[in-house]
C-alpha positions in Angstrom: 0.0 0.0 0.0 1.3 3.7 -1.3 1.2 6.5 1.4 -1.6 8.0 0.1 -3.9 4.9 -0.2 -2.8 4.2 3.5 -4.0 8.0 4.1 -7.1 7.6 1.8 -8.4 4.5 3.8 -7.2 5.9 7.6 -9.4 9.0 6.8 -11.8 7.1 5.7 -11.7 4.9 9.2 -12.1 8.4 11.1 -14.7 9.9 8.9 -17.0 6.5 9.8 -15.9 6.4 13.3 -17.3 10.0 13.3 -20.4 9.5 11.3 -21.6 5.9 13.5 -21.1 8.7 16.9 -23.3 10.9 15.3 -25.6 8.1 14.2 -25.7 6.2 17.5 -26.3 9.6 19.4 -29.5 10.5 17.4 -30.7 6.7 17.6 -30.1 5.7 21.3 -29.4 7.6 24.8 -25.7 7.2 24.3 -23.6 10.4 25.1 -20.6 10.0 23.0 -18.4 12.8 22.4 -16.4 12.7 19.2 -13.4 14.6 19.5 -11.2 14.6 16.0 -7.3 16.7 16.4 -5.5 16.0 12.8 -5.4 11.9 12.3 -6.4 10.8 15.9 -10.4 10.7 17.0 -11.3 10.6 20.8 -14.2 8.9 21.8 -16.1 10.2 25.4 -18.6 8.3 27.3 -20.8 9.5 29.5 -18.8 7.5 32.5 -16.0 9.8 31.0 -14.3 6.9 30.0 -12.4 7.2 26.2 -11.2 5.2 23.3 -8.5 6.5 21.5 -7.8 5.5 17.2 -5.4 7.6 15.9 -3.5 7.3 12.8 0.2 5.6 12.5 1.2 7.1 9.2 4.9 5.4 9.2 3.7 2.3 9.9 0.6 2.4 7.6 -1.8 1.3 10.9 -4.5 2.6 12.9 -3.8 1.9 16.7 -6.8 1.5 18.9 -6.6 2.0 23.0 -9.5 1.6 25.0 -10.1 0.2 28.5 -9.2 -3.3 27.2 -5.8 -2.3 26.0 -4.1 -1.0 23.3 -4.5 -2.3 19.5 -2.9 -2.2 16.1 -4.7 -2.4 13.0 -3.1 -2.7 9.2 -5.6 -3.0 6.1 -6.0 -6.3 4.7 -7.0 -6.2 1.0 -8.0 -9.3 0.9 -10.3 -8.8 3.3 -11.3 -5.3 2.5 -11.2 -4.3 6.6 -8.6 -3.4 9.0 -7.4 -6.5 11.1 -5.8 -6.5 13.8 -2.1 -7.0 13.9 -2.3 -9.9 16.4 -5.2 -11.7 14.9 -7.5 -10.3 17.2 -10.5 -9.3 15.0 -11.7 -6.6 12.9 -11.6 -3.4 13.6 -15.5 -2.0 13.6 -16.4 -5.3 15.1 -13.8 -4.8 18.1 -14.9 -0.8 18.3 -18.0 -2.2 18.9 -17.8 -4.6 21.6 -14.8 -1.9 23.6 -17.7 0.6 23.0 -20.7 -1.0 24.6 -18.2 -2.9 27.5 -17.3 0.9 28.4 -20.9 2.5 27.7 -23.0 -0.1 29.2 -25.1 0.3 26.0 -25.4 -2.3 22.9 -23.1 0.7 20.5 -22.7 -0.7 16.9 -19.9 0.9 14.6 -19.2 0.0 11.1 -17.6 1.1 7.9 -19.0 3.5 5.6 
């Protein structure tokens, strides 16, 4: 992957992390506050607790840290979806699940 199609698909990853907030505020009682500086989105709860995804532009990933830990994610095009580096999952699917373990609410996220 070139530099800019890493850059392409992170923005991408950040512009539907942003829109699914938006979504899920309008659709349930959720209270999360979407917080974007440059390539790194800050997720609020209303607990106050955060996730983090920002943008690793030299090592073409998007890292993930929530209260379950910290996570690395590289696009697989075979797949079409950012995996984690460790085999862990996909990203939107793990958003998901950190999301509602640190909202107490059923959250869903997913690519545009």
């Amino acid at each position: 992957m070139t530099d800019l199609e890493y850059l392409d698909r992170a923005e991408q990853l950040l512009l539907a992390v942003e829109q699914c907030c938006d979504r899920i505020n309008d659709e349930t009682d959720a209270d999360i506050d979407a917080q974007r500086v440059g390539g790194m989105v800050t997720l609020v709860f209303g607990n106050r607790s955060q996730i983090v995804i920002n943008q690793q532009k030299p090592l073409h990933e998007i890292w993930l840290a929530a209260r379950a830990g910290g996570f690395h994610y590289r696009f697989d095009a075979a797949q079409n979806a950012w995996v984690d580096t460790k085999g862990a999952g996909e990203f939107f699917a793990n958003l998901s699940s950190y999301a509602t373990e640190q909202s107490g609410l059923k959250l869903e996220f997913k690519a545009l």
